[in-house]
C-alpha positions in Angstrom: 81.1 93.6 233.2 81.3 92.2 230.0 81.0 88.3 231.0 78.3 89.7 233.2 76.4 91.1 230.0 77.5 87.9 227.6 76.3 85.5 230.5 73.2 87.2 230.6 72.6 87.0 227.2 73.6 83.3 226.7 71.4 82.6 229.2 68.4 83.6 227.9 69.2 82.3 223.8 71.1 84.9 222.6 74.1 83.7 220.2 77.2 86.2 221.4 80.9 86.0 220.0 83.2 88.0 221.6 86.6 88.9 221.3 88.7 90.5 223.6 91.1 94.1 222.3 94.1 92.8 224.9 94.4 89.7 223.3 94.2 91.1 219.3 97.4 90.6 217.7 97.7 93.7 215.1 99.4 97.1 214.1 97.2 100.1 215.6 99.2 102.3 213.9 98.3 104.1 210.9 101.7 104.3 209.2 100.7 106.1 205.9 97.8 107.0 207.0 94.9 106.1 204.2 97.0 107.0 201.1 98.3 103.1 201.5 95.4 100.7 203.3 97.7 98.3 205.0 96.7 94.4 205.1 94.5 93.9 207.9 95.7 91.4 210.0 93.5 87.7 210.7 92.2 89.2 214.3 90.9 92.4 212.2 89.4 90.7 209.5 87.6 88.4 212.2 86.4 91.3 214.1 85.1 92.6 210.6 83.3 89.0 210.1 81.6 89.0 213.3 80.5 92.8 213.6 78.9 91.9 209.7 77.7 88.7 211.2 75.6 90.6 214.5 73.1 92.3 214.7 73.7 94.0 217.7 77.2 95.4 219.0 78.6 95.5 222.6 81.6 98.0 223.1 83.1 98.4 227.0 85.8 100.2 227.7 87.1 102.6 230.5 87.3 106.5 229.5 90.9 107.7 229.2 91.3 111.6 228.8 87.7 111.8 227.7 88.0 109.0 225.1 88.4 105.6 224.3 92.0 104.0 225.1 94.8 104.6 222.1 94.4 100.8 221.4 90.5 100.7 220.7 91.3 103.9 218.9 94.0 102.4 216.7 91.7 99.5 216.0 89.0 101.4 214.7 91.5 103.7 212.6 92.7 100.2 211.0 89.4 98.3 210.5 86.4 101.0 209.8 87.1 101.3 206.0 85.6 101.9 203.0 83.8 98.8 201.7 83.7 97.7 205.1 82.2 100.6 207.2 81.0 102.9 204.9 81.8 104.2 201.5 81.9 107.6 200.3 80.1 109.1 197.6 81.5 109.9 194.2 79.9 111.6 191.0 80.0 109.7 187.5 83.5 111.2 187.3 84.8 109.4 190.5 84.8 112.8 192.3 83.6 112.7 195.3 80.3 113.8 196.3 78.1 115.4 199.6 77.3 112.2 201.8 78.0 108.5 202.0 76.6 105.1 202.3 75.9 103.7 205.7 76.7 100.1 205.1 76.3 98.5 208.5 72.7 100.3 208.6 70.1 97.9 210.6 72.4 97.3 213.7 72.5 98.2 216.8 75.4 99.0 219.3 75.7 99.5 223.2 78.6 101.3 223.9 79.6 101.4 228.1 82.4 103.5 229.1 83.7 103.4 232.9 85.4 106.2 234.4 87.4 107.1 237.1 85.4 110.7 237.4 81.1 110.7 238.0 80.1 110.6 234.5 78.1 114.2 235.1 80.8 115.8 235.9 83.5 114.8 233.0 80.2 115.7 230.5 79.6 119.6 232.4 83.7 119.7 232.1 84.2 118.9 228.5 81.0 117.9 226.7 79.6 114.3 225.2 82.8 112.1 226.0 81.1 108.9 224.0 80.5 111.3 221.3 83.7 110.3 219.0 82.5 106.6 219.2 79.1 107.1 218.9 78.8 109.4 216.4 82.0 109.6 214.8 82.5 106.0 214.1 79.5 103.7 214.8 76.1 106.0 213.5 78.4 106.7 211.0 78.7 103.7 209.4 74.9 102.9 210.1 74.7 102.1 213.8 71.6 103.2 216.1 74.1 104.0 219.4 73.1 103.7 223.2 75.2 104.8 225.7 75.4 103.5 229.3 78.3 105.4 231.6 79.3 104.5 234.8 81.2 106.0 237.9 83.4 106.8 239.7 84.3 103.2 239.2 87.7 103.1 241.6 85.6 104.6 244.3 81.8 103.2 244.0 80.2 102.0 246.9 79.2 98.2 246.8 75.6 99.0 246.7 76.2 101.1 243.5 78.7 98.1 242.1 75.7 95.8 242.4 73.6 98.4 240.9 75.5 98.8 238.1 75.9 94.9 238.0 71.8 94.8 237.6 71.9 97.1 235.0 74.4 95.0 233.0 72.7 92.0 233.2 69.5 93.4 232.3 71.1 94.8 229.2 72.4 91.3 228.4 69.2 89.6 228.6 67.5 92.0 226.9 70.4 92.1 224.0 70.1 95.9 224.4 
């Protein structure tokens, strides 16, 4: 799915950079949590170059327990900091204040999640799975968040494969 959607968007001019989370060599694990920001390794600090660099921010994953896979997870926990992300706010005394300061505000992000489950039925069960990533992380930090869902994905038919194909490349062209 995502060639699909960065062919389709070559294709018609857009400029798309992607990298791929399996391949990412870094440290998902928070290991003092934020009281010590650990040195982000050269795969995070590109990531953090290229979502400054777009304008518009392409997210697939499949669902796992109602969220995004540990490793997507761990990457955000790393990466999404202050002075990159966001920052909060802080009174004249450096104590911190109501609110913060969106600072990727002006982009856009698609976020597609596939699941094993018809996406109806996992968001009557336990509510707006995509939530934690669209609203949680990326609006957050400035993003205006789209969500496209798909399944069941192990057990689609072939006409609904190609359907959601259509879709994808649609999306691609259109850099939605």
């Amino acid at each position: 799915m995502a060639l699909l959607y960065e062919s389709n968007a070559k294709k018609v001019g857009h400029e798309v950079k992607r990298m791929h989370l399996a391949e990412m060599r870094f440290d998902p694990i928070l290991h003092k949590g934020y009281k010590v920001i650990q040195e982000l390794e050269p795969d995070l600090k590109k990531l953090q170059e290229m979502i400054n660099w777009c304008d518009h921010f392409v997210i697939l994953y499949p669902n796992w327990w109602c969220t995004m896979p540990a490793l997507l997870k761990g990457m955000f926990d790393r990466m999404w900091l202050p002075g990159f992300a966001f920052n909060m706010r802080k009174n004249s005394q450096g104590v911190p204040v109501l609110g913060w300061r969106k600072r990727l505000k002006g982009k856009t992000a698609r976020v597609i999640i596939l699941s094993g489950t018809h996406p109806i039925f996992i968001w009557m069960l336990f509510g707006d799975y995509a939530n934690e990533i669209k609203m949680g992380i990326l609006w957050f930090a400035g993003f205006k968040v789209r969500t496209t869902l798909f399944g069941p994905s192990e057990t689609a038919p072939e006409w609904k494969r190609n359907e959601w194909r259509r879709k994808i490349a649609r999306l691609g062209k259109f850099g939605e």
